[in-house]
C-alpha positions as CSV (number, residue, x, y, z in Angstrom):
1,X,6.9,-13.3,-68.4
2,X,4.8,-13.4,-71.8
3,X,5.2,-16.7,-71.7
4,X,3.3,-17.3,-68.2
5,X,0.9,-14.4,-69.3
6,X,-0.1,-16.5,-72.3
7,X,-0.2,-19.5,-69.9
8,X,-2.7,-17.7,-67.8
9,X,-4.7,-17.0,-70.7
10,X,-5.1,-20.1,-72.1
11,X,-5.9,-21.6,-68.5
12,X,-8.9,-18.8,-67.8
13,X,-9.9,-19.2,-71.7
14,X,-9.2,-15.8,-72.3
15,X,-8.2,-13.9,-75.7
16,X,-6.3,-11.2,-75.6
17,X,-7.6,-9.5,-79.0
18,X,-11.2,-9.6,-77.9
19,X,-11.1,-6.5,-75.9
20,X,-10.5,-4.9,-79.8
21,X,-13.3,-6.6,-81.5
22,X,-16.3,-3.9,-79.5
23,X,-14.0,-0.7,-80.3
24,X,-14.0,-2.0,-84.2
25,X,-17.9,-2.9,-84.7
26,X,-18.5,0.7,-83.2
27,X,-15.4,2.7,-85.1
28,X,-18.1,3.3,-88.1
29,X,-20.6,4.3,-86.5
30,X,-18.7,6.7,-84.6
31,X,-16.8,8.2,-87.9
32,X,-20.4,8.5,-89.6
33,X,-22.0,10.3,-86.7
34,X,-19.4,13.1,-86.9
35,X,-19.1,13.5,-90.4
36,X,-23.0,14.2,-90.4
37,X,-22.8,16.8,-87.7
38,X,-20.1,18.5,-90.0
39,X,-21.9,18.6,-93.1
40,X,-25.6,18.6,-91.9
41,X,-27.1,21.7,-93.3
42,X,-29.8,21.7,-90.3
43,X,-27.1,21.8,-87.6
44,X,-25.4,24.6,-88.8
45,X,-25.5,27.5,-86.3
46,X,-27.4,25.6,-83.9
47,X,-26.8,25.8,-80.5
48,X,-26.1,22.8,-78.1
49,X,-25.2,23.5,-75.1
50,X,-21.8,24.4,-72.5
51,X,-19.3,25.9,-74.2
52,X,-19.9,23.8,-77.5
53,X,-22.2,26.2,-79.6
54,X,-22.2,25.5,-83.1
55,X,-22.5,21.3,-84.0
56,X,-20.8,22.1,-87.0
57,X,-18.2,24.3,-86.5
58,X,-14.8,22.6,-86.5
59,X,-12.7,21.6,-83.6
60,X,-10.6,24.4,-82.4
61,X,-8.4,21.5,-80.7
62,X,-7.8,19.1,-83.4
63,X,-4.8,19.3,-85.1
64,X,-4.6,18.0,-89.4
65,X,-2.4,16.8,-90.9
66,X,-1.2,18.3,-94.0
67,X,0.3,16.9,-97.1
């Protein structure tokens, strides 16, 4: 089966890593963009808006891991 799936591929000139390549060019950007709204001074206490209302408080949902 990975065989005619690779067959398929080559005949419709497709690659199957290039569905990766948009996630990594934006994977920085995105990491960046919440490490400023945790350490920005200005966003402290400031409300947004729903149920998030502090930018900088951390997520009540994410779990660390600890070593």
């Amino acid at each position: 089966m990975n065989q005619e799936l690779m067959a398929l591929y080559k005949e419709r000139g497709v690659n199957p890593a290039s569905g990766c390549v948009p996630m990594l060019l934006t994977m920085p950007f995105c990491s960046r963009s919440t490490r400023c709204c945790t350490t920005a001074i200005e966003l402290r206490g400031a409300p947004w808006f729903g149920w998030i209302h502090d930018l900088s408080a951390h997520d009540p949902y994410l779990r660390r891991c600890r070593s």
